[in-house]
C-alpha positions, 0 to 999 in steps of 0.5 A: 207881783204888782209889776208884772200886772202893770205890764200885762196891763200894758200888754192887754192896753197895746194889743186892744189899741191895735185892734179897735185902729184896725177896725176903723180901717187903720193898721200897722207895718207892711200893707199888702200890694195891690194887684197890677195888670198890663193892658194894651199898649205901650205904658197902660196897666190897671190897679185892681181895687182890693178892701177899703181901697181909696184913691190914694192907694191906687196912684200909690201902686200905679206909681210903683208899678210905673217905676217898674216900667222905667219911668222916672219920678218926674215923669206923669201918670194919667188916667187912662178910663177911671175906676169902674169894672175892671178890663183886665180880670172878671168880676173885680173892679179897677182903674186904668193908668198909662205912662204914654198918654194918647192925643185924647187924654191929653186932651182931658188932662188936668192936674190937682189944682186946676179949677180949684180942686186939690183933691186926689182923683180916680175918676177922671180922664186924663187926671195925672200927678208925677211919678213921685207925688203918687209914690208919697201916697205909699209912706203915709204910714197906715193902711187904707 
């Protein structure tokens, strides 16, 4: 009798650890996709912001949907214009992306490190990482 308290008690601890993670905005196993829209142009989409949706989530699936697009890990994705109201679906908010930058947001491009910031942005022209750092945004293991 006391074993079987001892794993539902083990049970109950498990199940309530995973509930008060997720309330603090962290889960487990598979993670919804983010919405990705093709926009005008040869290489530019937009991810769609969903719930408790950071930067990290948005070069994630950029990346993703980039590889799709053919580009290869090496390769840049930039900031096309930065998260604000979506273009490609009313009502929502999202950030663009390309992988053919114009002659304008190479002008604005800069990377993680330049001036000293190594934050990961969605909120400046011509931002850009590679296709494989974004892509390691999306094996961190909880949902954000």
């Amino acid at each position: 009798m006391a074993l079987k308290q001892i794993i539902a008690g083990a049970v109950f601890s498990v199940a309530a650890g995973a509930v008060v993670a997720q309330g603090f905005g962290i889960g487990f196993g598979a993670v919804a996709r983010l919405q990705v829209n093709p926009l005008p142009g040869k290489g530019n989409f937009e991810v769609i912001e969903g719930p408790s949706t950071g930067p990290q989530r948005f070069w994630c699936e950029a990346g993703n949907y980039a590889v799709r697009l053919g580009a290869g890990a090496t390769d840049r994705m930039y900031i096309l214009y930065p998260l604000g109201k979506a273009r490609s679906q009313k009502n929502r908010y999202g950030v663009g992306f390309t992988i053919n930058p114009t002659k304008e947001v190479l002008a604005q491009a800069n990377r993680p490190g330049d001036g000293g910031n190594y934050s990961v942005s969605v909120k400046r022209v011509g931002y850009n990482l590679s296709i494989g750092h974004a892509r390691g945004f999306c094996n961190l293991g909880v949902t954000y």
